[in-house]
mmCIF file of the C-alpha atoms, coordinates in Angstrom:
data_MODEL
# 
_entry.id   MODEL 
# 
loop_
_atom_site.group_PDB 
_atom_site.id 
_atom_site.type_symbol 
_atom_site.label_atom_id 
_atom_site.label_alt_id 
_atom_site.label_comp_id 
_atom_site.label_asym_id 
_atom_site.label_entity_id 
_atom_site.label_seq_id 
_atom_site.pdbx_PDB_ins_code 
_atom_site.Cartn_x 
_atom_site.Cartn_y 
_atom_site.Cartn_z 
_atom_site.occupancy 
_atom_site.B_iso_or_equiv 
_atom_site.pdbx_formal_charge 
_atom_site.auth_seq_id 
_atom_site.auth_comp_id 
_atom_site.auth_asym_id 
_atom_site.auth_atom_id 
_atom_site.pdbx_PDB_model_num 
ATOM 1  C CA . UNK A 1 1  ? -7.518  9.166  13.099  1.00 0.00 ? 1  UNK A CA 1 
ATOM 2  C CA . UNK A 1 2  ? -10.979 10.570 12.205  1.00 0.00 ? 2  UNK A CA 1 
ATOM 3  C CA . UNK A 1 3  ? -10.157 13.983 13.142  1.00 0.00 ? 3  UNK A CA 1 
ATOM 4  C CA . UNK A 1 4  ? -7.119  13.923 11.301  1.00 0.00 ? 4  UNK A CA 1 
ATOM 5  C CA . UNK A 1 5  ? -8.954  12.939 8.213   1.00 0.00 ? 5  UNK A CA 1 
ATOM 6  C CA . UNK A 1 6  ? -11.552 15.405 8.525   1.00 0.00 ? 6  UNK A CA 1 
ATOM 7  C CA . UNK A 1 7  ? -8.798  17.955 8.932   1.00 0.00 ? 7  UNK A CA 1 
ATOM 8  C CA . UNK A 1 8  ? -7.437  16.775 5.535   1.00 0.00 ? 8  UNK A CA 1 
ATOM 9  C CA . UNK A 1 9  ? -11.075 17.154 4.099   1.00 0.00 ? 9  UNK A CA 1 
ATOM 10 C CA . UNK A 1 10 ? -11.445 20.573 5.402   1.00 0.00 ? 10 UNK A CA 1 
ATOM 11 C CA . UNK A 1 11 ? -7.713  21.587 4.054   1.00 0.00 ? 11 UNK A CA 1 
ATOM 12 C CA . UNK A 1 12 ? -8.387  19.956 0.734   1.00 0.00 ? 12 UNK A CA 1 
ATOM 13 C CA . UNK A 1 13 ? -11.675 22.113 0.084   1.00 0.00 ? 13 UNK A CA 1 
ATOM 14 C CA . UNK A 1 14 ? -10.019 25.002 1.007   1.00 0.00 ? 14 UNK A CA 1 
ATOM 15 C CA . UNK A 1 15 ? -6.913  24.992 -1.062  1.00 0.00 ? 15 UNK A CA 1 
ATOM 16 C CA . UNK A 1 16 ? -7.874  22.445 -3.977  1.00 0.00 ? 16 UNK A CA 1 
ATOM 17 C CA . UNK A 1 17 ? -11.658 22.733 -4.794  1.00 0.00 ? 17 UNK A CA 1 
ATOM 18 C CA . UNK A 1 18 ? -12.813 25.892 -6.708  1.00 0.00 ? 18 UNK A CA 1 
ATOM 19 C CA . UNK A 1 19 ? -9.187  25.768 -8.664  1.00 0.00 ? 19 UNK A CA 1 
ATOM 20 C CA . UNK A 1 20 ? -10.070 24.746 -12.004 1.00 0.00 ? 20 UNK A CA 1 
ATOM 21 C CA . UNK A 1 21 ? -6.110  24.904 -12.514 1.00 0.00 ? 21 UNK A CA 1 
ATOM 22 C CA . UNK A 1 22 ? -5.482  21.780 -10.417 1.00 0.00 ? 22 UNK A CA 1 
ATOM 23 C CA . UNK A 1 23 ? -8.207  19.529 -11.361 1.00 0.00 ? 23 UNK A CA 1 
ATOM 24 C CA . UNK A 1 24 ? -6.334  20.321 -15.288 1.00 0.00 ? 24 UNK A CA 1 
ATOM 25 C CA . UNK A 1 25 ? -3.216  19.853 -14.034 1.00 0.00 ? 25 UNK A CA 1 
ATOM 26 C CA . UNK A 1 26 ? -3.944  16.488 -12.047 1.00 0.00 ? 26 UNK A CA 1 
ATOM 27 C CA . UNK A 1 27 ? -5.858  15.225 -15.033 1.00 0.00 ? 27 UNK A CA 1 
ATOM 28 C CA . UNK A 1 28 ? -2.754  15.245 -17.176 1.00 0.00 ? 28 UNK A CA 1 
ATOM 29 C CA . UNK A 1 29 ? -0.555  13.618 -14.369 1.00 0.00 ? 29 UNK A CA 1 
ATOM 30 C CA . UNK A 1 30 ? -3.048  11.063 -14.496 1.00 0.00 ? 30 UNK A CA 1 
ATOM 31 C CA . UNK A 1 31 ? -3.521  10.556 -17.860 1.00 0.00 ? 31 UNK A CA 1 
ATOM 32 C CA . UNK A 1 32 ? 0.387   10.778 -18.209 1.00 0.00 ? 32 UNK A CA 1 
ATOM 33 C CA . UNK A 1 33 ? 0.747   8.005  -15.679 1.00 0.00 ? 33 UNK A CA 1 
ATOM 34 C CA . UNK A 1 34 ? -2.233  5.900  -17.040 1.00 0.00 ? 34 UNK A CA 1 
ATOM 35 C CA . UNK A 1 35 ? -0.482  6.650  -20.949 1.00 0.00 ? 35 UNK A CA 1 
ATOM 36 C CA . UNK A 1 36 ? 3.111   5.422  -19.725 1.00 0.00 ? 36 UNK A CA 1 
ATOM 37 C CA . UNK A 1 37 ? 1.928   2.185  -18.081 1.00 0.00 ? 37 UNK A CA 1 
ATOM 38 C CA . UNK A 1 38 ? 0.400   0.978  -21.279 1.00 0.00 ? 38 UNK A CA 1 
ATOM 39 C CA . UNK A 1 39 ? 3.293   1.843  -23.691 1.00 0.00 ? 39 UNK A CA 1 
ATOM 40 C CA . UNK A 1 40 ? 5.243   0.448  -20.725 1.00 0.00 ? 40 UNK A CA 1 
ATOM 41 C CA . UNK A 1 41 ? 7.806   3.712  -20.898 1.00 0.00 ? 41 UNK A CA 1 
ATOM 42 C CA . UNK A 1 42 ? 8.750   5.684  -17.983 1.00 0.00 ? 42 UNK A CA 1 
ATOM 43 C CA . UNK A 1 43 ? 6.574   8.849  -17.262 1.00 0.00 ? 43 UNK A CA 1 
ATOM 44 C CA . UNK A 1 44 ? 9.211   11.171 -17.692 1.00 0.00 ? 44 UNK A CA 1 
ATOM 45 C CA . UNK A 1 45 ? 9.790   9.599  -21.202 1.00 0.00 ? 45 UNK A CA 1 
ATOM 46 C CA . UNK A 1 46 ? 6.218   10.263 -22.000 1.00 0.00 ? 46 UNK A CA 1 
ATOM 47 C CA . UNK A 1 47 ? 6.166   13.341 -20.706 1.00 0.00 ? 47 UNK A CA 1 
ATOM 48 C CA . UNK A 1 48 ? 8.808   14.816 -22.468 1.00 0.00 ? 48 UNK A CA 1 
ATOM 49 C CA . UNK A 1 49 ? 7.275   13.234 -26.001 1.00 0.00 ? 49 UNK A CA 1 
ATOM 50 C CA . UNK A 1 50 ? 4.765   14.930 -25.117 1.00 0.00 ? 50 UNK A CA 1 
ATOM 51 C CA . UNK A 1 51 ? 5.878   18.083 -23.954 1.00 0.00 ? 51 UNK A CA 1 
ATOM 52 C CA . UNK A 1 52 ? 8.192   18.774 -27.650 1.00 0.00 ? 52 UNK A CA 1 
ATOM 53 C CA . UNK A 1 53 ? 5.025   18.338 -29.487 1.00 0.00 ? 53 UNK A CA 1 
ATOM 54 C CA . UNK A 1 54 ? 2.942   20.428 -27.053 1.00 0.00 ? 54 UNK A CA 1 
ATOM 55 C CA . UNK A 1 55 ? 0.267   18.333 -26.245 1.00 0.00 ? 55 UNK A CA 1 
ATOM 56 C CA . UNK A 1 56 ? 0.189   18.460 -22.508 1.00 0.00 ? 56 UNK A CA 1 
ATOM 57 C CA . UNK A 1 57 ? -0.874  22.401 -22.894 1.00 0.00 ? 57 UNK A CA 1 
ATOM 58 C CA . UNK A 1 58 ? -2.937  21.746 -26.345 1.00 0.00 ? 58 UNK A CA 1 
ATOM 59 C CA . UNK A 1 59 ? -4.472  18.387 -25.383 1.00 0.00 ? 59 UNK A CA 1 
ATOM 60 C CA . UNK A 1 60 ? -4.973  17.983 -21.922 1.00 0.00 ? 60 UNK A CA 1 
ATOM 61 C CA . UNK A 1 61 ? -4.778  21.034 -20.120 1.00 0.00 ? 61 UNK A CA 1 
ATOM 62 C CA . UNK A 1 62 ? -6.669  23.031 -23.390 1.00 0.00 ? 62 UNK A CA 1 
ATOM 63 C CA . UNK A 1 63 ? -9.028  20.476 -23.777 1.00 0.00 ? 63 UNK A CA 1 
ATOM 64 C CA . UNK A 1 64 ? -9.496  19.603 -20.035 1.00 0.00 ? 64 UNK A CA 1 
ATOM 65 C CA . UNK A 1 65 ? -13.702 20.203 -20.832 1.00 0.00 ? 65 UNK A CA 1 
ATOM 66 C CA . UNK A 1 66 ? -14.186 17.707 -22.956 1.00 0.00 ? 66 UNK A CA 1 
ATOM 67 C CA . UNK A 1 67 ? -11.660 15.088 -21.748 1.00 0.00 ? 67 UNK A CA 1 
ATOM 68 C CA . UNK A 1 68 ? -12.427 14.957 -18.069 1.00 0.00 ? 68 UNK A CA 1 
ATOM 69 C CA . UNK A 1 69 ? -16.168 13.549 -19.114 1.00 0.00 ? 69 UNK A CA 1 
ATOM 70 C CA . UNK A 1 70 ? -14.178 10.789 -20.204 1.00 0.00 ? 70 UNK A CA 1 
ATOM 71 C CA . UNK A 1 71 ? -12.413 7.250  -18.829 1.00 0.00 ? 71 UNK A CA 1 
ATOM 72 C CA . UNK A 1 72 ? -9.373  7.527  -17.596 1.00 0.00 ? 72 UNK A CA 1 
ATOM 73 C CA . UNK A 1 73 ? -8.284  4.991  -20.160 1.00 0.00 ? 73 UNK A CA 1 
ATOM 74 C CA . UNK A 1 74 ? -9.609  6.971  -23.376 1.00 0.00 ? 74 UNK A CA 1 
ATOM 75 C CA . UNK A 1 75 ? -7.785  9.773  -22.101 1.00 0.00 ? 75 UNK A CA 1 
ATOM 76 C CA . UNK A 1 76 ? -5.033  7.682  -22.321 1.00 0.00 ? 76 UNK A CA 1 
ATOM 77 C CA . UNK A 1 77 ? -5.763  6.103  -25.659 1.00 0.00 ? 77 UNK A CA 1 
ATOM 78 C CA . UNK A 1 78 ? -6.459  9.448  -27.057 1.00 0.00 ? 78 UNK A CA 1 
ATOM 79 C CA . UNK A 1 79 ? -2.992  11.057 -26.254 1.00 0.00 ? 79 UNK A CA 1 
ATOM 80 C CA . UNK A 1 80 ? -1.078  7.969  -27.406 1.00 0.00 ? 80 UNK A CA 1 
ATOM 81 C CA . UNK A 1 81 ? -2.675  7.629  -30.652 1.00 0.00 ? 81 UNK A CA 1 
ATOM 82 C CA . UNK A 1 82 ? -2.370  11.560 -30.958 1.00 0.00 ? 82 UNK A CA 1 
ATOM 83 C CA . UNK A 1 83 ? 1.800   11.428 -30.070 1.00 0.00 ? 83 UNK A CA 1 
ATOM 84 C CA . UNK A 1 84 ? 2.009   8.973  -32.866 1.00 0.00 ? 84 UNK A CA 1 
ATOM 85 C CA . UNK A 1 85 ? 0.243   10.735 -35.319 1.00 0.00 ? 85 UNK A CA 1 
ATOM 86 C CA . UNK A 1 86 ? 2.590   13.842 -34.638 1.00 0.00 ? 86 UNK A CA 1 
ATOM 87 C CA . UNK A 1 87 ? 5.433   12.045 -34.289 1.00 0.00 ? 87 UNK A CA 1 
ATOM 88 C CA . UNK A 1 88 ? 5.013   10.335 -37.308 1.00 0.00 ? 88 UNK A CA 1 
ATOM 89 C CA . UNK A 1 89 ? 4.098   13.533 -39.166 1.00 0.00 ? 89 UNK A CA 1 
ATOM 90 C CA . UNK A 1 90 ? 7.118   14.765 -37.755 1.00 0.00 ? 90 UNK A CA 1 
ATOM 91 C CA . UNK A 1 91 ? 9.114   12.175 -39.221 1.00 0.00 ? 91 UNK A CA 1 
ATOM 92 C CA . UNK A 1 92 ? 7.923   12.695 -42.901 1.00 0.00 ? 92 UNK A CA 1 
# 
């Protein structure tokens, strides 16, 4: 079991760290995931939302530097409140 786990250790560094891409990519899925379970939606619900108003590019991937120095559940906060501001805007 150990070896096996230091196989996946080994396979992880090689294919996931130094890729700046993933860690922005699993940030979202997280903060997508974390989001959805508050507003008690499903993710894909979310995610769409979130994809018409482009805020999974412009918010979490494109601001991936200053978000990932922050909780989990700011994130979270942060890209509800910001839907319903644009959806709301939207709505005017």
């Amino acid at each position: 079991m150990e070896k096996k786990f230091l196989l996946f250790l080994r396979n992880k560094e090689k294919t996931m760290d130094n890729n700046p891409e993933y860690d922005k990519i699993h940030l979202a899925i997280m903060a997508i995931d974390k989001a959805a379970r508050k507003m008690n939606v499903p993710k894909t619900e979310l995610y769409d939302r979130l994809n018409k108003q482009n805020l999974v590019h412009d918010r979490l991937i494109g601001m991936y530097d200053v978000l990932h120095t922050q909780s989990l559940d700011f994130v979270a906060d942060d890209i509800i409140e910001t839907l319903n501001n644009y959806e709301s805007e939207c709505s005017l």
